[in-house]
C-alpha positions as a Python dict, from the first residue, in 0.01 Angstrom:
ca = {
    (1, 'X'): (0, 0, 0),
    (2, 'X'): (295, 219, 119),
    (3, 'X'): (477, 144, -216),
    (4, 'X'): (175, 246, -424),
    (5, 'X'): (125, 537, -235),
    (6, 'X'): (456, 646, -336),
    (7, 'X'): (435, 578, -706),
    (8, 'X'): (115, 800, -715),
    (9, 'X'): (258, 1096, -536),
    (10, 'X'): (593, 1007, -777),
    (11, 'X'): (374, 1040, -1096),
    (12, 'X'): (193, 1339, -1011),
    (13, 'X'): (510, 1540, -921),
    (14, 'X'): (625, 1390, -1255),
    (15, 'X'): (342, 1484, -1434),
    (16, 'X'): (349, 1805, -1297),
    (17, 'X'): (682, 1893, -1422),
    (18, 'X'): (596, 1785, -1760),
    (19, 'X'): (308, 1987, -1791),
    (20, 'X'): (530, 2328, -1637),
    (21, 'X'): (780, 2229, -1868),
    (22, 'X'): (537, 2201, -2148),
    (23, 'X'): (420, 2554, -2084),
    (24, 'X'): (774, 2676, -2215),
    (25, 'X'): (732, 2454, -2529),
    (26, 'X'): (366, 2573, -2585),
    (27, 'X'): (512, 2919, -2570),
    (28, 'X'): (807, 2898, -2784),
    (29, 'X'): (590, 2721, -3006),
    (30, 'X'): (341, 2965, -3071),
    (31, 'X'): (621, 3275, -3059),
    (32, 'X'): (764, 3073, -3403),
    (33, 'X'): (373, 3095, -3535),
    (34, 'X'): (415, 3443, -3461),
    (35, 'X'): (104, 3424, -3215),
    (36, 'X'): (266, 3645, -2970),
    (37, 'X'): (-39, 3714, -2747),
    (38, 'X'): (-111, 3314, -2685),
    (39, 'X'): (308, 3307, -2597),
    (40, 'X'): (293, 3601, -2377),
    (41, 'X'): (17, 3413, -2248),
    (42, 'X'): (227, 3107, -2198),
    (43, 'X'): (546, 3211, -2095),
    (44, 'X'): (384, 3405, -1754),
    (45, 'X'): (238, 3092, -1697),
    (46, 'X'): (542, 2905, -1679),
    (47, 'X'): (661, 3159, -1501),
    (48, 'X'): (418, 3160, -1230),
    (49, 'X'): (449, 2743, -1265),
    (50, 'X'): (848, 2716, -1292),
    (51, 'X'): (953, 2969, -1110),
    (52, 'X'): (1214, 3222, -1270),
    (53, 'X'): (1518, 3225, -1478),
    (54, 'X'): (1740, 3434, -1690),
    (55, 'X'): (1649, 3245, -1976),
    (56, 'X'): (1233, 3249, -1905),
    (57, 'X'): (1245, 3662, -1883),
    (58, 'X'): (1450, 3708, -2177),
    (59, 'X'): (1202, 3528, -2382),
    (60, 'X'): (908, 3714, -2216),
    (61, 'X'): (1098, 4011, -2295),
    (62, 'X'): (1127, 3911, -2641),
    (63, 'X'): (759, 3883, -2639),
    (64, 'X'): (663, 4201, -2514),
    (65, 'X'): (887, 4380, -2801),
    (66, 'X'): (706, 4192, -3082),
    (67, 'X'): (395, 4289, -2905),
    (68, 'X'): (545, 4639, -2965),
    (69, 'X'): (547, 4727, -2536),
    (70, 'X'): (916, 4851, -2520),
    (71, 'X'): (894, 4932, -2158),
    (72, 'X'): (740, 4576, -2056),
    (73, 'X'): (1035, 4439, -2298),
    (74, 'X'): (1317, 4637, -2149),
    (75, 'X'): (1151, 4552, -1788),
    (76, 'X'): (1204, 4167, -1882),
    (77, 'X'): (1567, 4224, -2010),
    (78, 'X'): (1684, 4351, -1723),
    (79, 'X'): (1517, 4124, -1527),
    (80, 'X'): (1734, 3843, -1696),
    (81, 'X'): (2042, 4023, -1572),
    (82, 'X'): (1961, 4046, -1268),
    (83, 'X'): (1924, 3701, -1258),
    (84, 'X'): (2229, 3636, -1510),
    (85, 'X'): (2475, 3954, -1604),
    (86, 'X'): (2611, 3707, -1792),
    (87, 'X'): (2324, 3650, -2076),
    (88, 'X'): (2486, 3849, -2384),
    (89, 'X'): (2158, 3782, -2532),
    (90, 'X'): (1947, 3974, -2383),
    (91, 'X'): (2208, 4266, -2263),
    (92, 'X'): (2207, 4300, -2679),
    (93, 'X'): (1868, 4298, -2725),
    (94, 'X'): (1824, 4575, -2463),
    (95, 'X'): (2078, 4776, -2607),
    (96, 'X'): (1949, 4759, -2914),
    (97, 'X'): (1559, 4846, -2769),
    (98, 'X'): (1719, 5134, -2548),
    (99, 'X'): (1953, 5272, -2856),
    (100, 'X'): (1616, 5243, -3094),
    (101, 'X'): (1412, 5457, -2871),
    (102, 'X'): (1673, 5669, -2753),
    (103, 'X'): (1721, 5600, -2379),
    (104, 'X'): (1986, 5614, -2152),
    (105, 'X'): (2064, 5415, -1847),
    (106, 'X'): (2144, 5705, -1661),
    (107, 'X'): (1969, 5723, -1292),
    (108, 'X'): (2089, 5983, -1117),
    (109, 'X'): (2447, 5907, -1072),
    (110, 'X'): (2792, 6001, -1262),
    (111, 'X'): (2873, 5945, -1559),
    (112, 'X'): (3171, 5768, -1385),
    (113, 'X'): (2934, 5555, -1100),
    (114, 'X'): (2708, 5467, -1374),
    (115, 'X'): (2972, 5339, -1586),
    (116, 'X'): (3166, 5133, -1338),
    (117, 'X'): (2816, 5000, -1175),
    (118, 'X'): (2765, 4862, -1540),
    (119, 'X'): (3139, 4694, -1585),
    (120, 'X'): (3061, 4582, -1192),
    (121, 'X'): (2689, 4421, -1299),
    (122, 'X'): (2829, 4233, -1596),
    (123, 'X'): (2977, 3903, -1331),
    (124, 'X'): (2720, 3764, -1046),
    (125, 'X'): (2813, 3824, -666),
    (126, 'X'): (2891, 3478, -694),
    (127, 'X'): (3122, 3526, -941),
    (128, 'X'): (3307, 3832, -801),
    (129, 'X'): (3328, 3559, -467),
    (130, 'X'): (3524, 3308, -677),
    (131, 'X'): (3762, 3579, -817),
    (132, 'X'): (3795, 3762, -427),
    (133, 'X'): (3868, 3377, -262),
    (134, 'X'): (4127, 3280, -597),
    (135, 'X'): (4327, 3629, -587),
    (136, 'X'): (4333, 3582, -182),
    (137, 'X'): (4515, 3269, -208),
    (138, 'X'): (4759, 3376, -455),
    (139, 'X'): (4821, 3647, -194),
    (140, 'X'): (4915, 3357, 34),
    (141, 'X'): (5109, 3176, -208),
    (142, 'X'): (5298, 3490, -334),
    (143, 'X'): (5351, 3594, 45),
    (144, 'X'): (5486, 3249, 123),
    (145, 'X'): (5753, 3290, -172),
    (146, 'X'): (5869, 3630, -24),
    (147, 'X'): (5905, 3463, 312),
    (148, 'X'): (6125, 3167, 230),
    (149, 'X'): (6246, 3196, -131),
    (150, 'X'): (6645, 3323, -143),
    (151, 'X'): (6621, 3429, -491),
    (152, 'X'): (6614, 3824, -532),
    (153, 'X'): (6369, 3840, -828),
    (154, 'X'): (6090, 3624, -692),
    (155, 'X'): (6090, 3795, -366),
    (156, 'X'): (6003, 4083, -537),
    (157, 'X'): (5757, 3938, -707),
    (158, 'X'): (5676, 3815, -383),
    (159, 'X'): (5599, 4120, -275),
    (160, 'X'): (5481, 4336, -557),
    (161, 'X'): (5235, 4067, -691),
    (162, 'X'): (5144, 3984, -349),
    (163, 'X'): (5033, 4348, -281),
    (164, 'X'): (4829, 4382, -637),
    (165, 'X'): (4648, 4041, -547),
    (166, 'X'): (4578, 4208, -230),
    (167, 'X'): (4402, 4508, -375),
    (168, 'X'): (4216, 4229, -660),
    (169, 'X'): (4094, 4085, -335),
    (170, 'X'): (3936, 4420, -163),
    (171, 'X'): (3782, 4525, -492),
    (172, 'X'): (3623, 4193, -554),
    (173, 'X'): (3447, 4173, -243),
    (174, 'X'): (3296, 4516, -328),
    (175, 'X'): (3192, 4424, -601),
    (176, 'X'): (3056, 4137, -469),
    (177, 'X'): (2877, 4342, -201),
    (178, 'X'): (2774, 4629, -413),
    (179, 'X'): (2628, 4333, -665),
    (180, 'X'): (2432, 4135, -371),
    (181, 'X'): (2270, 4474, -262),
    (182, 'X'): (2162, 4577, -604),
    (183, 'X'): (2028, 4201, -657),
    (184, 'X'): (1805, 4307, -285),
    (185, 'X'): (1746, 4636, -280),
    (186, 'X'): (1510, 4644, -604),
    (187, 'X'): (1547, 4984, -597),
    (188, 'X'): (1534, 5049, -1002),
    (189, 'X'): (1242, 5016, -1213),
    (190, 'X'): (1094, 5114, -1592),
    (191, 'X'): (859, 5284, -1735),
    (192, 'X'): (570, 5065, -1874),
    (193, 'X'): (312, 5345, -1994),
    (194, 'X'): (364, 5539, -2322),
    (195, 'X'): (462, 5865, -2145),
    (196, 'X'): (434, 5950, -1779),
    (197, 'X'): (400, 6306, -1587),
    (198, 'X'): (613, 6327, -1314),
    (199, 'X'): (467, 6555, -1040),
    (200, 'X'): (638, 6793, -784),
    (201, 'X'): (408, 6652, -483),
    (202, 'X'): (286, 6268, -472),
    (203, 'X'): (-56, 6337, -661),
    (204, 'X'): (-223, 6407, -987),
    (205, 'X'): (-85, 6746, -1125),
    (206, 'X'): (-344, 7009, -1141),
    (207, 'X'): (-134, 7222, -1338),
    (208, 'X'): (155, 7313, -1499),
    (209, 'X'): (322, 7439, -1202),
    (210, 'X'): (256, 7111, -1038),
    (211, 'X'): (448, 6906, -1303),
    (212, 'X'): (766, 6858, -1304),
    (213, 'X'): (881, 6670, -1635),
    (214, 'X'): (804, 6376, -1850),
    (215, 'X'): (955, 6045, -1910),
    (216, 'X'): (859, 5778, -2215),
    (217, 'X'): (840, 5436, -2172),
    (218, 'X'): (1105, 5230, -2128),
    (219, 'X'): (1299, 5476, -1923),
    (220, 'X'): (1436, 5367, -1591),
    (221, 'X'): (1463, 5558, -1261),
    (222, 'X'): (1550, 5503, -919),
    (223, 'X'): (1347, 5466, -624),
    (224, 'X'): (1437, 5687, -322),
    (225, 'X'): (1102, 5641, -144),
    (226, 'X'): (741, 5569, -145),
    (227, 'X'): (433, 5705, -15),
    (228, 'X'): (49, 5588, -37),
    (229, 'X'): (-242, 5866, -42),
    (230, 'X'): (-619, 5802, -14),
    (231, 'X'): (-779, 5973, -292),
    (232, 'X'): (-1186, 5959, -335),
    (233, 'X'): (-1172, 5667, -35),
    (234, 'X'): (-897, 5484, -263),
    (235, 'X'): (-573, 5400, -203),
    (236, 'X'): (-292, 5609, -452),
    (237, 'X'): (63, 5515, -427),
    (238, 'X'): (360, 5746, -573),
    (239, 'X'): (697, 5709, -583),
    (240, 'X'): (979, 5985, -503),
    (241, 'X'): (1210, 5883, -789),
    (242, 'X'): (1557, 6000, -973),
    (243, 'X'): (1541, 6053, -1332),
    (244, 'X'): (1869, 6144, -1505),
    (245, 'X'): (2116, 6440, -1359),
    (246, 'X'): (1917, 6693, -1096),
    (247, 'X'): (1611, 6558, -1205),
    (248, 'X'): (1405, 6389, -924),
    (249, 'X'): (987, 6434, -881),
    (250, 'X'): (707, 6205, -825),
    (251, 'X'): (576, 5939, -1022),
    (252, 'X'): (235, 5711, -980),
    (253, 'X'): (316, 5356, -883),
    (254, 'X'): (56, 5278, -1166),
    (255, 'X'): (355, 5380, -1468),
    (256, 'X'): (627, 5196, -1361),
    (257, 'X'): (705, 4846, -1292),
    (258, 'X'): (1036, 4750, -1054),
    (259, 'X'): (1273, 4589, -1174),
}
């Protein structure tokens, strides 16, 4: 009884996985028959079913794009990095969407911080680990040759490489930090309307003096903080976000989507 207890439960987790697994196939299947709606459809299924992966959001995002929703598309893409810095497929593909419609990645920061945040995001915290523990025990190896090698010229390669190892090992675990953090904060997000009017207060502009500028989809920003207003006996919540150099205002939790 036990035993056939356990081949039922067996089969159902099996079929179960088949049928999640199917849901990819269905959708891939119907994005080649250029029925993008049914593998939109699909795909946030298997999402839902499968849980998510680089792979699954880069497709979705692929989706979106055909569907012609550039900020849902670019929302997806970086999605997939987050997950994966490492998929060249979809850092292309949002490239290519951001270049098309003429957007920048710029949030706020330097020119310099956004820049070296980007070269940073391209490896996983896990990654950045593996290079931090590696250049750490050349450190040890090169300190031990210093130590107790006679020979002039590898001491001082003792030493020198030693020391550069040293600083390899402090900026890796930075960058692993700084790459964990990003991964948890969720602080970014996209635009997913066609255009959005940023306000100076969190709450429908009445005028023109109450708005501050306007971003089109697809553009990112970064979320400084949040607040939720009852409007008509209904709950409103806007986001204090950055947009770009000097330009920060707030935004309706309705246009944008976190990353």
């Amino acid at each position: 009884m036990k035993r056939n207890i356990f081949i039922l439960c067996a089969l159902v987790v099996f079929a179960a996985t088949g049928f999640a697994q199917s849901l990819t196939e269905q959708a891939a299947e119907a994005y080649n028959k250029d029925d993008f709606n049914k593998a939109l459809e699909l795909y946030l299924q298997a999402a839902q079913q499968e849980g998510t992966s680089s792979e699954l959001f880069y497709n979705i995002g692929n989706t979106y794009y055909k569907l012609d929703k550039r900020g849902e598309a670019i929302l997806y893409y970086e999605r997939a990095l987050l997950l994966d810095p490492s998929n060249s497929d979809a850092r292309n593909n949002l490239d290519y969407v951001r270049s098309k419609a003429n957007l920048t990645t710029d949030v706020g920061a330097t020119y310099w911080k956004d820049s070296i945040d980007n070269m940073v995001s391209t490896l996983t915290s896990s990654a950045w680990g593996v290079i931090a523990v590696a250049s750490f025990l050349l450190v040890i190896v090169l300190l031990v040759v210093y130590i107790f090698v006679d020979a002039v010229i590898l001491r001082k390669i003792g030493f020198f490489g030693g020391g550069i190892m040293l600083i390899v090992t402090i900026i890796a675990n930075i960058c692993a930090f700084h790459v964990k953090a990003k991964v948890e904060t969720h602080n970014q997000a996209i635009v997913v309307v066609p255009s959005a009017t940023l306000s100076t207060s969190p709450r429908q502009p009445k005028d023109k003096s109450e708005e501050a500028f306007m971003l089109s989809e697809g553009a990112k920003v970064a979320v400084v903080d949040s607040v939720t207003n009852s409007v008509s006996g209904n709950s409103e919540k806007w986001y204090d976000v950055r947009a770009g150099e000097n330009n920060r205002a707030w935004i309706n939790a309705e246009a944008i989507e976190i990353i």
